[in-house]
N, CA and C atoms as an extended XYZ file, in Angstrom:
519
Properties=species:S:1:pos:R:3:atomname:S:1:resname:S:1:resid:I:1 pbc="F F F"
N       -19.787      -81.108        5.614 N   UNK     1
C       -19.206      -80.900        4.295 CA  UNK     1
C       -18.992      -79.403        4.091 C   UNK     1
N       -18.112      -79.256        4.216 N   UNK     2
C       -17.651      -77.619        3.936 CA  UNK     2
C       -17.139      -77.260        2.338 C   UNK     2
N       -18.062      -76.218        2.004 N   UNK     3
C       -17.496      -75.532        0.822 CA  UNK     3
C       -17.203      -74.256        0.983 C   UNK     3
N       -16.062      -73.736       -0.070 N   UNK     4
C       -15.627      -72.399       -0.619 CA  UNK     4
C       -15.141      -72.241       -1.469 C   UNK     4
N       -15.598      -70.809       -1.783 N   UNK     5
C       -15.647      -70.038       -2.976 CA  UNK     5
C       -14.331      -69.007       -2.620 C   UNK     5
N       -13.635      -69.844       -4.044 N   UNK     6
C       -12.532      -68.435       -4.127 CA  UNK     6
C       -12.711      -67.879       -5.420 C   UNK     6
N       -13.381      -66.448       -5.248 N   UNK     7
C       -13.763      -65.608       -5.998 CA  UNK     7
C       -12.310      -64.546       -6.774 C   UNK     7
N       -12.757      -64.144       -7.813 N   UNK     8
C       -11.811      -63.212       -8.601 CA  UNK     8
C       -12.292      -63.128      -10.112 C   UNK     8
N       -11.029      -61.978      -10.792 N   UNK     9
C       -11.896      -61.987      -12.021 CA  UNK     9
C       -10.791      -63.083      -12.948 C   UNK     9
N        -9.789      -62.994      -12.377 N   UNK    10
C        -9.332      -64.390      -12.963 CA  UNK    10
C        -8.566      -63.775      -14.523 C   UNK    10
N        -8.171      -62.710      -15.003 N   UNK    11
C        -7.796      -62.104      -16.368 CA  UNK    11
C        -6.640      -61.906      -16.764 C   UNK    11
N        -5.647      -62.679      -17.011 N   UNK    12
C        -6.167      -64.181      -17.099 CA  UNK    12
C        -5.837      -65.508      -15.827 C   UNK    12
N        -5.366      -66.146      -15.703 N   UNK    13
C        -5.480      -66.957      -14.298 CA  UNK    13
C        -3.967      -67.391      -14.369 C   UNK    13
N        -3.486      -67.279      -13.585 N   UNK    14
C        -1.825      -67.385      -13.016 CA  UNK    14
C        -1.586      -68.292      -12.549 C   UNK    14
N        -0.302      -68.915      -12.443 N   UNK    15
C         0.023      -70.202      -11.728 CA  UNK    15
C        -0.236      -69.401      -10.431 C   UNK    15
N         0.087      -68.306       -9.629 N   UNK    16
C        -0.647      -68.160       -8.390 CA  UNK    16
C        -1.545      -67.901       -7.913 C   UNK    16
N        -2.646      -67.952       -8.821 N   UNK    17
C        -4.090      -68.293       -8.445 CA  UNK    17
C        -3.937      -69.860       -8.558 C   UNK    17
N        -3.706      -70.480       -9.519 N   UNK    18
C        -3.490      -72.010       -9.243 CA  UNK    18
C        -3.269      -72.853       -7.824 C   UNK    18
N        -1.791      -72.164       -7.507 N   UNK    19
C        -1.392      -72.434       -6.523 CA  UNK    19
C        -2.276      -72.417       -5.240 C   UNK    19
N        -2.764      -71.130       -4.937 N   UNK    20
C        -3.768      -70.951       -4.053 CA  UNK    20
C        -4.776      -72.039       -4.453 C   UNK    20
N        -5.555      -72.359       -5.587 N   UNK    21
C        -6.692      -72.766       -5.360 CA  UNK    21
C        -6.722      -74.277       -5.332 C   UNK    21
N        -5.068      -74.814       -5.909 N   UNK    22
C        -4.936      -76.154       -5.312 CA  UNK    22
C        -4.707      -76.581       -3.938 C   UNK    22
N        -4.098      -75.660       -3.271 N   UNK    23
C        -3.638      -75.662       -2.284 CA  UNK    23
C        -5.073      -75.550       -1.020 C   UNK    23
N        -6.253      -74.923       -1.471 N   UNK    24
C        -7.604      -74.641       -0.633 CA  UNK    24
C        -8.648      -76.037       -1.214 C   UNK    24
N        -8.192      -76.183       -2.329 N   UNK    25
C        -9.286      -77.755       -2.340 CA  UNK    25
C        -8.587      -78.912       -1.805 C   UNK    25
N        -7.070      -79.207       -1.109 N   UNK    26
C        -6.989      -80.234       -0.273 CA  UNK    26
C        -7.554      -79.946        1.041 C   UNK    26
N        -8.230      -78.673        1.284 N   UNK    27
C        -9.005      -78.315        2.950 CA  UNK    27
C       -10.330      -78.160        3.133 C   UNK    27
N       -10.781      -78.171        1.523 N   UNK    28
C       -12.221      -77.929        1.448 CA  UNK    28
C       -12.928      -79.524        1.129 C   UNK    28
N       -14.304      -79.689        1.068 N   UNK    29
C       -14.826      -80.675        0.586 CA  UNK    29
C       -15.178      -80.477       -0.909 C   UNK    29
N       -15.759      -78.892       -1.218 N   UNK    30
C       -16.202      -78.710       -2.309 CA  UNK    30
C       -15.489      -76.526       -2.446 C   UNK    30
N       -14.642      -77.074       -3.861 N   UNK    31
C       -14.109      -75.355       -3.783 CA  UNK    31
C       -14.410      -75.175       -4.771 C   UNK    31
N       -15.211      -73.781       -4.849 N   UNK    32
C       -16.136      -73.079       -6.099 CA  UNK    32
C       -15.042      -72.090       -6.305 C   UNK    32
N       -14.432      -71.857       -7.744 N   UNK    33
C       -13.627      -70.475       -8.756 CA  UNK    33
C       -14.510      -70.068       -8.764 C   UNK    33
N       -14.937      -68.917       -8.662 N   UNK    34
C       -15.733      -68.149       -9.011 CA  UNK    34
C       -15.480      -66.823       -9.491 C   UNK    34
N       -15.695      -66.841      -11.016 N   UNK    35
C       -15.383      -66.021      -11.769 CA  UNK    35
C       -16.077      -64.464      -12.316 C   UNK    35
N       -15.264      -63.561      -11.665 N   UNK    36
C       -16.415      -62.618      -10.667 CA  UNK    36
C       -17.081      -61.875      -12.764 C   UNK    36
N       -18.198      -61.202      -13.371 N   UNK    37
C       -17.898      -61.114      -13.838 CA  UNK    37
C       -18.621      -59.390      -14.448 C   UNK    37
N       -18.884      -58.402      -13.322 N   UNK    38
C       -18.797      -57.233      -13.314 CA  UNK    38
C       -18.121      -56.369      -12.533 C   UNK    38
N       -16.682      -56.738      -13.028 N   UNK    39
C       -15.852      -55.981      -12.283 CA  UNK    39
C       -15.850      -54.308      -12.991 C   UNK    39
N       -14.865      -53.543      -11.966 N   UNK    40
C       -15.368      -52.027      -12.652 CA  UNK    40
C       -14.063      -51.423      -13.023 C   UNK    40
N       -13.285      -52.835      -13.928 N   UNK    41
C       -11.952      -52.691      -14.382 CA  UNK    41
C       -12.275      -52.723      -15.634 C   UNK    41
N       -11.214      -52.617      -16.559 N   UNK    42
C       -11.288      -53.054      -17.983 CA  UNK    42
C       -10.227      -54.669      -17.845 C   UNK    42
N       -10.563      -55.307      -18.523 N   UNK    43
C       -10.219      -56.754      -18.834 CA  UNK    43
C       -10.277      -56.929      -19.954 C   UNK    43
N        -9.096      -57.780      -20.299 N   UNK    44
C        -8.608      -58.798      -21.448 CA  UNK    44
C        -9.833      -59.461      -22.151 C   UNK    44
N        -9.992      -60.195      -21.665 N   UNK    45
C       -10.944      -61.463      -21.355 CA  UNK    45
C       -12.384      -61.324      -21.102 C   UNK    45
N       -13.339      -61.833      -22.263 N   UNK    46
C       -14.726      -61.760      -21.822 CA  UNK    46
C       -15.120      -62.782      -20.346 C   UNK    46
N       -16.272      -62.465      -20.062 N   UNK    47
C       -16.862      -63.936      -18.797 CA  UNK    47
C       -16.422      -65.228      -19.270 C   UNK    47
N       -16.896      -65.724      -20.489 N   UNK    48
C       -17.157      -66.726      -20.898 CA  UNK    48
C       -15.400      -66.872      -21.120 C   UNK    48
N       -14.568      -66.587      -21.905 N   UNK    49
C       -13.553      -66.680      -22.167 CA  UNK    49
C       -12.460      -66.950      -20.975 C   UNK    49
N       -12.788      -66.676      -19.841 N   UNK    50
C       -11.870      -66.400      -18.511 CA  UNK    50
C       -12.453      -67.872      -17.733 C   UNK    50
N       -13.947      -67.714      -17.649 N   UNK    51
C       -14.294      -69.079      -16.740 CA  UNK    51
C       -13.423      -70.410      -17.805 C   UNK    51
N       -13.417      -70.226      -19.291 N   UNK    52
C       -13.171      -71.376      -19.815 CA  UNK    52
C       -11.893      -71.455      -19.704 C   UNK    52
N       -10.587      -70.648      -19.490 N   UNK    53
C        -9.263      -70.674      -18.905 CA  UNK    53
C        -9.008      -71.416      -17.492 C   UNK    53
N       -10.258      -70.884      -16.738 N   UNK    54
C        -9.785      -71.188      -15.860 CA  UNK    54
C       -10.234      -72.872      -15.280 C   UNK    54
N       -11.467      -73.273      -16.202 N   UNK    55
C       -11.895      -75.067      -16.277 CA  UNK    55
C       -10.484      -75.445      -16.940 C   UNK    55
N       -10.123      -75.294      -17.719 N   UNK    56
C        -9.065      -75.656      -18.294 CA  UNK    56
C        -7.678      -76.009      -17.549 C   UNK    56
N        -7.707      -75.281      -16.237 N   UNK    57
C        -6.719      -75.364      -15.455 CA  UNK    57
C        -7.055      -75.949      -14.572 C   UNK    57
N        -7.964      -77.129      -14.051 N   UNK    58
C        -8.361      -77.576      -12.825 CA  UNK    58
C        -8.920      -79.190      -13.548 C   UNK    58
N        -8.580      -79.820      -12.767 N   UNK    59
C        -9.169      -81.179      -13.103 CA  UNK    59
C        -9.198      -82.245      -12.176 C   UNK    59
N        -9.194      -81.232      -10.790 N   UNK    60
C        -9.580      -81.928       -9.583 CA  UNK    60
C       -10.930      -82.242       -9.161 C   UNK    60
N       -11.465      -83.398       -8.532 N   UNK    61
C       -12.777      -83.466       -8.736 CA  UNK    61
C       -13.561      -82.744       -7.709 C   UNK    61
N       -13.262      -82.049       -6.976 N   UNK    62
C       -13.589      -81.265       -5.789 CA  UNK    62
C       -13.563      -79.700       -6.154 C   UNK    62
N       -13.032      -79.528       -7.580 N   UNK    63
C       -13.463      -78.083       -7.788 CA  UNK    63
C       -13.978      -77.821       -9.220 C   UNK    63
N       -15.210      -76.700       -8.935 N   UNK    64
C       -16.101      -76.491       -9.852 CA  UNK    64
C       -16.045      -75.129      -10.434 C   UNK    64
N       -16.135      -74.580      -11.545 N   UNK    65
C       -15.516      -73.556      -11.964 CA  UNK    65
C       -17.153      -72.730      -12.073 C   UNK    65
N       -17.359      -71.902      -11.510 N   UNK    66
C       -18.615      -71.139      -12.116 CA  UNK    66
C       -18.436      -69.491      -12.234 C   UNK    66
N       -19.442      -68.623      -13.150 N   UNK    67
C       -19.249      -67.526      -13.368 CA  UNK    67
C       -20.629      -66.892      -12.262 C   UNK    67
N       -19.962      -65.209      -11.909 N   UNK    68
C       -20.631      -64.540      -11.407 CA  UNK    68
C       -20.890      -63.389      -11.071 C   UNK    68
N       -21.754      -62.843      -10.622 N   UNK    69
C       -21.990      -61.154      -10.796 CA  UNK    69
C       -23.010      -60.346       -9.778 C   UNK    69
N       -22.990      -61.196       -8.441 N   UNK    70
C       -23.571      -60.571       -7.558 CA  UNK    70
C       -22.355      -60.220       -5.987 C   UNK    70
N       -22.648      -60.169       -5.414 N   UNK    71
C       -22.238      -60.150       -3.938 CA  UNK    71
C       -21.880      -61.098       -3.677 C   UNK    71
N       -20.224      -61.676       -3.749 N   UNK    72
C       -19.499      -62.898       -3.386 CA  UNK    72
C       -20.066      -63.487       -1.822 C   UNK    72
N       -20.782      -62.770       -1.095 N   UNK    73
C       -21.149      -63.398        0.067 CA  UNK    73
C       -22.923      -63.841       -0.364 C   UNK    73
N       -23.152      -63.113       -0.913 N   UNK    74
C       -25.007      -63.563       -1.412 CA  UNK    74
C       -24.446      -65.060       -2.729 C   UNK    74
N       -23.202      -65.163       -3.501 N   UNK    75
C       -23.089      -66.435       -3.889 CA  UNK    75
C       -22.543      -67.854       -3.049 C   UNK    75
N       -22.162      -67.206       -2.197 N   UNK    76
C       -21.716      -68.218       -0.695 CA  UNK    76
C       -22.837      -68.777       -0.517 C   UNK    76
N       -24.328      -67.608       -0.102 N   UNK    77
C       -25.474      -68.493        0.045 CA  UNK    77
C       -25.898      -69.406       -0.696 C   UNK    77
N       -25.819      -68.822       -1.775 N   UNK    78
C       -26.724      -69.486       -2.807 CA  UNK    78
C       -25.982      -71.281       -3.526 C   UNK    78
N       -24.831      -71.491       -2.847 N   UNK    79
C       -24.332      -72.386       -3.258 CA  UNK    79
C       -23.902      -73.100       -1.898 C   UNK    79
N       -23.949      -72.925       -0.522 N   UNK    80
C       -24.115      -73.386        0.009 CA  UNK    80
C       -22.444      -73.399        0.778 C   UNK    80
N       -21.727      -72.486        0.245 N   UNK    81
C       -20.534      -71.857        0.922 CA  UNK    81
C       -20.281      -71.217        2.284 C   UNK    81
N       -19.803      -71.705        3.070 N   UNK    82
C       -19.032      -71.213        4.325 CA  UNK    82
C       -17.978      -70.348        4.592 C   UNK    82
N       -16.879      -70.457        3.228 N   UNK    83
C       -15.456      -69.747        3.418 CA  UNK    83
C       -15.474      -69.217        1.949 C   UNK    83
N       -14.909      -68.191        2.197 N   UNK    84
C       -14.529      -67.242        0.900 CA  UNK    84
C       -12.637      -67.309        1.513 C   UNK    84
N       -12.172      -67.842        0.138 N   UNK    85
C       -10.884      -67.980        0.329 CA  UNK    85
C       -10.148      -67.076       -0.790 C   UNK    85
N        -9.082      -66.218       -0.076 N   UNK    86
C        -8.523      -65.203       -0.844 CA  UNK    86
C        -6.637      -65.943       -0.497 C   UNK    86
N        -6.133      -64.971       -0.637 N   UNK    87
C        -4.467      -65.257       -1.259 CA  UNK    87
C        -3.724      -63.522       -1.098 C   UNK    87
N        -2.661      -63.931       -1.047 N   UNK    88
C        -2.585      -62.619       -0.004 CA  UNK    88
C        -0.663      -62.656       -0.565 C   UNK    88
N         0.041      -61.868       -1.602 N   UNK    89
C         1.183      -62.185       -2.037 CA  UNK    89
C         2.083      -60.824       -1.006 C   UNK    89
N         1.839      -60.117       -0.825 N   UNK    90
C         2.324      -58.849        0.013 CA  UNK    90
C         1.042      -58.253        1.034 C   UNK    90
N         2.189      -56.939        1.792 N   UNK    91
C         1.282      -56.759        2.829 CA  UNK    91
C         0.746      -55.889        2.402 C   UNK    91
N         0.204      -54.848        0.972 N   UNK    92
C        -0.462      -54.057        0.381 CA  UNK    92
C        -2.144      -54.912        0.747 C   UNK    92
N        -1.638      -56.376        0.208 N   UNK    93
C        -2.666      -57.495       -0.794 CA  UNK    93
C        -3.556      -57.572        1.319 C   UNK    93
N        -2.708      -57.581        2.112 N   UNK    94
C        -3.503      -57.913        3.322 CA  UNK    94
C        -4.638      -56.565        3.985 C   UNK    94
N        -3.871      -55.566        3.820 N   UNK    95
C        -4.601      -54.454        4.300 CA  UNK    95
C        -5.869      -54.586        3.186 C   UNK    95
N        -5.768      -54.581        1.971 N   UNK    96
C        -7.337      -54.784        1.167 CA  UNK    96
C        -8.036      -55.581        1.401 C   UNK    96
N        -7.481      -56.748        1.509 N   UNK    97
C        -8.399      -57.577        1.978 CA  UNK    97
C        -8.857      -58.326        3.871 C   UNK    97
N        -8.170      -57.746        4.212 N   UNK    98
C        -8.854      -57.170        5.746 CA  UNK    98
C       -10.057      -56.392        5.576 C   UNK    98
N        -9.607      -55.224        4.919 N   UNK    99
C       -11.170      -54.515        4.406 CA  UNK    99
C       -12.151      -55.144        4.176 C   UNK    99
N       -11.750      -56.020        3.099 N   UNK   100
C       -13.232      -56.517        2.334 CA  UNK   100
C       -13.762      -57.926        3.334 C   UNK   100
N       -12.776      -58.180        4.268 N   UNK   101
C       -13.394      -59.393        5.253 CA  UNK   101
C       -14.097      -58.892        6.176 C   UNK   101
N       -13.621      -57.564        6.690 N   UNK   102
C       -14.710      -57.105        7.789 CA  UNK   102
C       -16.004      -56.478        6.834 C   UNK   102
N       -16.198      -55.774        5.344 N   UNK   103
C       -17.288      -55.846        5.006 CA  UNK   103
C       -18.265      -57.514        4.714 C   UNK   103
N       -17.422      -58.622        4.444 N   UNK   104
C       -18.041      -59.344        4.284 CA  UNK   104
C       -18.451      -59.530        5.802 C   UNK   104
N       -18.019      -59.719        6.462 N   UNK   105
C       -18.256      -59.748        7.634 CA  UNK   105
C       -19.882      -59.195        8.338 C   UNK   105
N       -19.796      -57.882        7.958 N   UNK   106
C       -21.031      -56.965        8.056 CA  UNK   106
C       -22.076      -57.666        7.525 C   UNK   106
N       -21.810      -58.503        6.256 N   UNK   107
C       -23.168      -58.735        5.289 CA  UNK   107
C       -23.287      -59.814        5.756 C   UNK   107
N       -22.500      -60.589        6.194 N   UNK   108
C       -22.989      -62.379        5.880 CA  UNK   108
C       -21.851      -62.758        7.347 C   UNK   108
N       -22.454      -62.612        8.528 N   UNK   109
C       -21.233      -62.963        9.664 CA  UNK   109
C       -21.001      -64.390        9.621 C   UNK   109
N       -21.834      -64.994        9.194 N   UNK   110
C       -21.703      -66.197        9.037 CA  UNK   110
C       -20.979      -67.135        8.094 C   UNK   110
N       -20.152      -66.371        7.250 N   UNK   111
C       -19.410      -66.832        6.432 CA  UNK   111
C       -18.243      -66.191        6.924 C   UNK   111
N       -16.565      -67.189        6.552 N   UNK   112
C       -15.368      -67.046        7.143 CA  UNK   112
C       -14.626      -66.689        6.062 C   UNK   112
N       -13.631      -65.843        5.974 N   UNK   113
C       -12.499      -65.776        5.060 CA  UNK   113
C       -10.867      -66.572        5.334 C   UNK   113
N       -10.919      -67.342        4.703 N   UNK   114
C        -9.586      -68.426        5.188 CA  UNK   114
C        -8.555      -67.610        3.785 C   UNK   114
N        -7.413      -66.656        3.984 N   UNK   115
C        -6.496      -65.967        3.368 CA  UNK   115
C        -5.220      -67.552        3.131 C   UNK   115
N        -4.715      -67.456        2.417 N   UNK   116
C        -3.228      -68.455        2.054 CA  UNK   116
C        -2.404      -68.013        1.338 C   UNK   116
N        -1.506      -67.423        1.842 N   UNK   117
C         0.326      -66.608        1.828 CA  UNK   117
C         0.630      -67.100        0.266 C   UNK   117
N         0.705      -66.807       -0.590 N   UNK   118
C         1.556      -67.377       -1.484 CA  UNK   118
C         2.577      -67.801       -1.597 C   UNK   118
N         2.740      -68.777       -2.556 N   UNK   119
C         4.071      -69.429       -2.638 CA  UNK   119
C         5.124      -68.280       -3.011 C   UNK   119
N         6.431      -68.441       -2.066 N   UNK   120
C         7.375      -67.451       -2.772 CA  UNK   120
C         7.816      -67.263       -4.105 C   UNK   120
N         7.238      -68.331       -4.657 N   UNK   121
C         7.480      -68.123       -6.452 CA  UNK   121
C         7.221      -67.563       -7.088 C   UNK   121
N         5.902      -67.084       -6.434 N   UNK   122
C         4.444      -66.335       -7.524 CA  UNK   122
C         4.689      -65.104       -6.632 C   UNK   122
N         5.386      -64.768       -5.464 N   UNK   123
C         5.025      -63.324       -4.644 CA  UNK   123
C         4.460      -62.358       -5.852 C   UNK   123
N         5.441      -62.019       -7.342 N   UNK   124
C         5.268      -61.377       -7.899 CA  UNK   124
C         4.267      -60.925       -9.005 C   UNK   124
N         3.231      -61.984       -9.056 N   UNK   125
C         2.466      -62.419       -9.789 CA  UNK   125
C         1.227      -61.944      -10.004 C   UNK   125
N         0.447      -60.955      -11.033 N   UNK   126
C        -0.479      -60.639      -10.750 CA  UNK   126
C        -1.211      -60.792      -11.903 C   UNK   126
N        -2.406      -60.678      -12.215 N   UNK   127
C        -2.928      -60.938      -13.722 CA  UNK   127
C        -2.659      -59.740      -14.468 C   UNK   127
N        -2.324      -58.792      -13.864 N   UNK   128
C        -1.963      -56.960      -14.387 CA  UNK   128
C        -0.575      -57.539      -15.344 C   UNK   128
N         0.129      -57.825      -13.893 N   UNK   129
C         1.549      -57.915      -14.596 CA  UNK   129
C         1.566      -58.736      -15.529 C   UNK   129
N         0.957      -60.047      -15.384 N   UNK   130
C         1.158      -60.978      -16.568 CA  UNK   130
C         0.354      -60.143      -17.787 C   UNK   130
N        -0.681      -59.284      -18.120 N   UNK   131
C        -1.173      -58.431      -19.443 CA  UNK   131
C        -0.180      -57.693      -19.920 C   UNK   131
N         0.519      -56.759      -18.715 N   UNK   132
C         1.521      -56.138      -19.169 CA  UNK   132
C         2.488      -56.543      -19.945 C   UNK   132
N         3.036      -57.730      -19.433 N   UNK   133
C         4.363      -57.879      -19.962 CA  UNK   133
C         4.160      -58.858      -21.246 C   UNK   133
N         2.952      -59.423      -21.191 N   UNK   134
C         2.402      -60.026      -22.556 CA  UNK   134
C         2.511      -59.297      -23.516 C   UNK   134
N         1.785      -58.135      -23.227 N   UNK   135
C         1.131      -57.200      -23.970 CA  UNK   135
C         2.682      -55.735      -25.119 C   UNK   135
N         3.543      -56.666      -24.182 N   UNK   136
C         4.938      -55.816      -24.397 CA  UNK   136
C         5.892      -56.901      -25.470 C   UNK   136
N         5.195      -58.225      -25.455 N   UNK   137
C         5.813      -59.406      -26.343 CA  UNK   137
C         6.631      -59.762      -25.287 C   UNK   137
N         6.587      -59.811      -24.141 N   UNK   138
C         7.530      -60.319      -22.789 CA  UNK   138
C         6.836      -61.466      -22.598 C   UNK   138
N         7.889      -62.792      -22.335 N   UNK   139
C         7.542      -63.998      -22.038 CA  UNK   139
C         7.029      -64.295      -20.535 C   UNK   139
N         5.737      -64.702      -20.785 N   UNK   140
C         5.016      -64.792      -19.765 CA  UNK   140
C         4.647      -66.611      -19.644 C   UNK   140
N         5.275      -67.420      -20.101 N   UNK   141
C         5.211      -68.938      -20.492 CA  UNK   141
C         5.600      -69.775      -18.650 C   UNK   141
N         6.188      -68.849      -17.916 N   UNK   142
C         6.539      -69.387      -16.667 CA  UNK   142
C         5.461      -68.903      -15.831 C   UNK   142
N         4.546      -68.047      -16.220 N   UNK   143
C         3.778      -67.648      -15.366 CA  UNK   143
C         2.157      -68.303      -15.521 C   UNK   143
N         2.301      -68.211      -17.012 N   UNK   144
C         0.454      -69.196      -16.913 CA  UNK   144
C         0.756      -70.492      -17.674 C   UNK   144
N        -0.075      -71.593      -17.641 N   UNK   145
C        -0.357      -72.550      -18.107 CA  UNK   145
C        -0.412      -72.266      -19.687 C   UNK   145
N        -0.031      -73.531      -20.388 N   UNK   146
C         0.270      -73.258      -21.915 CA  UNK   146
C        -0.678      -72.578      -22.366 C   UNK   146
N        -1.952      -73.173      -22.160 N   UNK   147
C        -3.676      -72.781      -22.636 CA  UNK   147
C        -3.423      -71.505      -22.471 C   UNK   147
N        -3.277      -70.975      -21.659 N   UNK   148
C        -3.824      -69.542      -21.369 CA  UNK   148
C        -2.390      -68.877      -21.888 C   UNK   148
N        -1.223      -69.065      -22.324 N   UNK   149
C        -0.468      -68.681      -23.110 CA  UNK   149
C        -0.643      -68.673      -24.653 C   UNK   149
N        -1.393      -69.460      -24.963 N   UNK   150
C        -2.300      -69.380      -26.071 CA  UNK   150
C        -2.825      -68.210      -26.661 C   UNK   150
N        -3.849      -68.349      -25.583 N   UNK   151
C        -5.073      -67.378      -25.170 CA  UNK   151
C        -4.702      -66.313      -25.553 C   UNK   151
N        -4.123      -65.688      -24.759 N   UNK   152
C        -3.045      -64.273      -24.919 CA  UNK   152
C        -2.354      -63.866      -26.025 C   UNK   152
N        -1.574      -64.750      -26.572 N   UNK   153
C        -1.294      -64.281      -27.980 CA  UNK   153
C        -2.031      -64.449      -28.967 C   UNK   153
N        -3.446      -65.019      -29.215 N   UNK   154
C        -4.487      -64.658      -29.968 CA  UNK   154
C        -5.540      -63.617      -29.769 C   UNK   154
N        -5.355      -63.482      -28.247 N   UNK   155
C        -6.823      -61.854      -27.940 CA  UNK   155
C        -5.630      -60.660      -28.629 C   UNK   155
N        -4.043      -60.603      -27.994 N   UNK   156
C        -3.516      -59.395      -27.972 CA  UNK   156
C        -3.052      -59.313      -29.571 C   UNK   156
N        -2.695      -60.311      -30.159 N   UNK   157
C        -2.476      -60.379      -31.710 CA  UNK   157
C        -3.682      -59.474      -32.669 C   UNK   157
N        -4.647      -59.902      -31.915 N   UNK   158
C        -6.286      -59.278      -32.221 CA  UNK   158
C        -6.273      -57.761      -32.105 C   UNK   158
N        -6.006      -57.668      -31.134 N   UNK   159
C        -6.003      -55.931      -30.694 CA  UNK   159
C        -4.962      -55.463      -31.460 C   UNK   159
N        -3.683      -55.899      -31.757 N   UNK   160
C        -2.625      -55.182      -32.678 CA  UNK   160
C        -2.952      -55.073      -34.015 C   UNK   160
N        -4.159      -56.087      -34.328 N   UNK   161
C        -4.129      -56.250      -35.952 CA  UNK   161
C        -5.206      -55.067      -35.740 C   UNK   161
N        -6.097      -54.599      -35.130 N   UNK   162
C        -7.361      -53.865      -35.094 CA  UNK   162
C        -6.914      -52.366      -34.655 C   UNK   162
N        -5.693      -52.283      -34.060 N   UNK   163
C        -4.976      -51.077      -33.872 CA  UNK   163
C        -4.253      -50.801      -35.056 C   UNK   163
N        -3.697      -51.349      -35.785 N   UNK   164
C        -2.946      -51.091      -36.775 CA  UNK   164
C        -3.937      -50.769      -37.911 C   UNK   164
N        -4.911      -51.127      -38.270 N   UNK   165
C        -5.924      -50.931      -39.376 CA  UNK   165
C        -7.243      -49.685      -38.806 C   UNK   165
N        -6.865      -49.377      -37.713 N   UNK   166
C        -7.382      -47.944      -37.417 CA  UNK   166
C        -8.945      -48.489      -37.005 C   UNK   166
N        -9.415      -49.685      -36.266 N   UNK   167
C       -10.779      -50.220      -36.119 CA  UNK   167
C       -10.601      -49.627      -34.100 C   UNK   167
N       -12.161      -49.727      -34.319 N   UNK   168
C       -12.567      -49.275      -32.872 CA  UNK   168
C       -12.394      -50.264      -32.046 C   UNK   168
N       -11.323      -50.286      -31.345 N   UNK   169
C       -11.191      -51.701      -29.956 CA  UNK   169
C       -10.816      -50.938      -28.459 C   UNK   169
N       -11.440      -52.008      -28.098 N   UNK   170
C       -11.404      -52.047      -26.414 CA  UNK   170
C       -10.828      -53.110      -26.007 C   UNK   170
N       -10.112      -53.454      -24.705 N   UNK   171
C        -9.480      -54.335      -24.182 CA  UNK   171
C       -10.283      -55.597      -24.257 C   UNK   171
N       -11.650      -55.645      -24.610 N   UNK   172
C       -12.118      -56.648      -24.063 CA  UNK   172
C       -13.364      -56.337      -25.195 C   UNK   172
N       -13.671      -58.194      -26.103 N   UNK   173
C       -14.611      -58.160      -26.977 CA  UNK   173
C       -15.899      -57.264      -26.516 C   UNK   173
């Protein structure tokens, strides 16, 4: 029984993270989202707010949505993971993550990284770009699921009303 964890911070979750992660639970037995959740970015989206986007988008019974905040290869152990599966839209996206396979590599040889090309639909697709162009009142309705089109125009509505009335905000509650 093989499981994997495809890790990220998921802010907010794209039809090409979708794509990828439907596309890795017809190969897996059991595929863990794992919703990374001390990244050393600024984000939209609290933990709790991002894992619940991204349950929201899965309703296959072979994948389990969980949050996390250690060493994506020390949560491989701990859940009983073999493959850390990444997604790879250009050849920028391969050279980084070559990197981070030969460090995983170093820590945990025993765990595999299985990469999957994106669909040419999504090449362009990133959770950056989809904030951006949200964040500009640019229709982003082809790129995420309704829910999380939602989502977005109630966090960023938030930040405009709290910018406009001169209150202290950050990207992220």
């Amino acid at each position: 029984m093989t499981k994997a964890i495809f890790p990220g911070t998921f802010d907010p979750i794209h039809y090409g993270h979708i794509d990828i992660a439907l596309r890795a639970a017809k190969l897996f037995n059991t595929l863990y989202i794992a919703v990374y959740d001390r990244p050393l970015k600024s984000l939209l989206f609290s933990p709790e707010e991002r894992i619940d986007l991204v349950k929201r988008s899965f309703k296959e019974s072979n994948v389990e949505v969980i949050g996390y905040s250690s060493l994506t290869v020390d949560l491989c152990k701990n859940v009983g993971a073999t493959v850390i599966v990444r997604g790879l839209r250009v050849f920028s996206d391969f050279e980084y993550e070559f990197r981070m396979a030969l460090a995983n590599n170093r820590l945990a040889p025993e765990i595999d990284v299985v990469a999957f090309i994106t669909s040419e639909k999504h090449t362009f697709l990133s959770s950056s770009t989809v904030r951006e162009i949200a964040s500009l009142d640019g229709d982003v309705s082809s790129m995420v699921p309704p829910h999380v089109l939602t989502a977005l125009d109630v966090k960023l509505n938030k930040i405009d009303i709290e910018k406009r009335h001169g209150y202290s905000s950050s990207l992220r509650d």
